[in-house]
Structures are given as structure tokens and as C-alpha cells.
C-alpha positions in Angstrom: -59.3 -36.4 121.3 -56.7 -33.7 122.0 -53.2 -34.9 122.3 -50.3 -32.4 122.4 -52.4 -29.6 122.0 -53.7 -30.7 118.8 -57.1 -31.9 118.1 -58.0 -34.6 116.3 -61.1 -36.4 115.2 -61.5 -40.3 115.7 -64.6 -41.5 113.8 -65.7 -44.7 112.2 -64.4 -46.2 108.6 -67.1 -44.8 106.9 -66.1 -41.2 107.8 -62.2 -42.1 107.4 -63.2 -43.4 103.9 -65.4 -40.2 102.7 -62.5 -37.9 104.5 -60.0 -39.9 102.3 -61.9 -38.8 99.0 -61.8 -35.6 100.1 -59.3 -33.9 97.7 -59.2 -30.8 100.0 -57.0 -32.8 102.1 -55.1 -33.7 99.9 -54.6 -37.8 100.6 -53.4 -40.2 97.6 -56.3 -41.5 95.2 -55.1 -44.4 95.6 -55.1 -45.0 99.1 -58.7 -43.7 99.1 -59.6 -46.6 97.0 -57.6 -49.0 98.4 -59.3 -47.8 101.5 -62.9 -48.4 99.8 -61.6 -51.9 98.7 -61.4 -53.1 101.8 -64.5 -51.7 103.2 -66.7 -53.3 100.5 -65.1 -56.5 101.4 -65.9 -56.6 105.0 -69.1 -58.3 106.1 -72.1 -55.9 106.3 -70.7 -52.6 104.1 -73.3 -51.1 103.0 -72.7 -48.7 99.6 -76.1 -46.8 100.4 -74.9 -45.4 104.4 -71.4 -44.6 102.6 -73.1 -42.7 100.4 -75.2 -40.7 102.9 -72.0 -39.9 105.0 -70.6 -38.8 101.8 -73.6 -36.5 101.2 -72.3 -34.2 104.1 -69.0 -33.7 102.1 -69.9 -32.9 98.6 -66.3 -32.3 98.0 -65.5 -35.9 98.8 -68.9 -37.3 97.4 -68.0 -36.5 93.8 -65.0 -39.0 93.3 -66.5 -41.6 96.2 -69.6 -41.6 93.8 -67.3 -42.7 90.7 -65.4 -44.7 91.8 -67.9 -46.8 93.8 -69.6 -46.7 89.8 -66.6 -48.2 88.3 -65.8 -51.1 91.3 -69.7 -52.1 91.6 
């Protein structure tokens, strides 16, 4: 999507989620998890396909990894 000259990327909450670990973009940790939180609780979330989303970002795969450790 490109609105006022700026592009920006619209993809599912599994993307959003591994984009919010990412900590070259420098989001809050704990809106990441937060984030996660509420993904594991809806109805078919499935830790594994986070995890192979994640894999593409290895910057953001590192703390998703942990932190999915420490809430499962």
C-alpha cells in the first residue's frame, strides 16, 4: 500500500508479531509480547507457523523464541 508517498507493508498477525520482536525496529518489548499474548489466545494459533515466519527474521527469531519458552 502506498499512501502519501510512503510505502507501507500490510501483512497478517503472524508477520506483525515476528516484526514486533524485531529489535532493529526498535518497538517496546512489551508490546511485542503483549502482542504474542493475544495471538496464542485466539482460536487456531499455531506456535510452530510463528516460528517459521520468524525463521526469515533471525533478528526477531531470537527473543520470539524465548519468550514463546518462558509463556508455553
Amino acid at each position: 500500500m502506498v499512501a502519501r508517498g510512503l510505502e507501507i507493508g500490510i501483512y497478517d498477525a503472524q508477520r506483525s508479531i515476528v516484526d514486533a520482536f524485531n529489535p532493529r525496529l526498535g518497538l517496546p518489548r512489551e508490546q511485542a509480547i503483549e502482542a504474542l499474548r493475544a495471538w496464542l489466545r485466539r482460536r487456531g494459533s499455531q506456535p510452530s507457523s510463528l516460528l517459521r515466519v520468524a525463521g526469515h527474521w533471525p533478528h526477531a527469531r531470537a527473543g520470539l523464541t524465548e519468550v514463546l519458552q518462558v509463556l508455553l
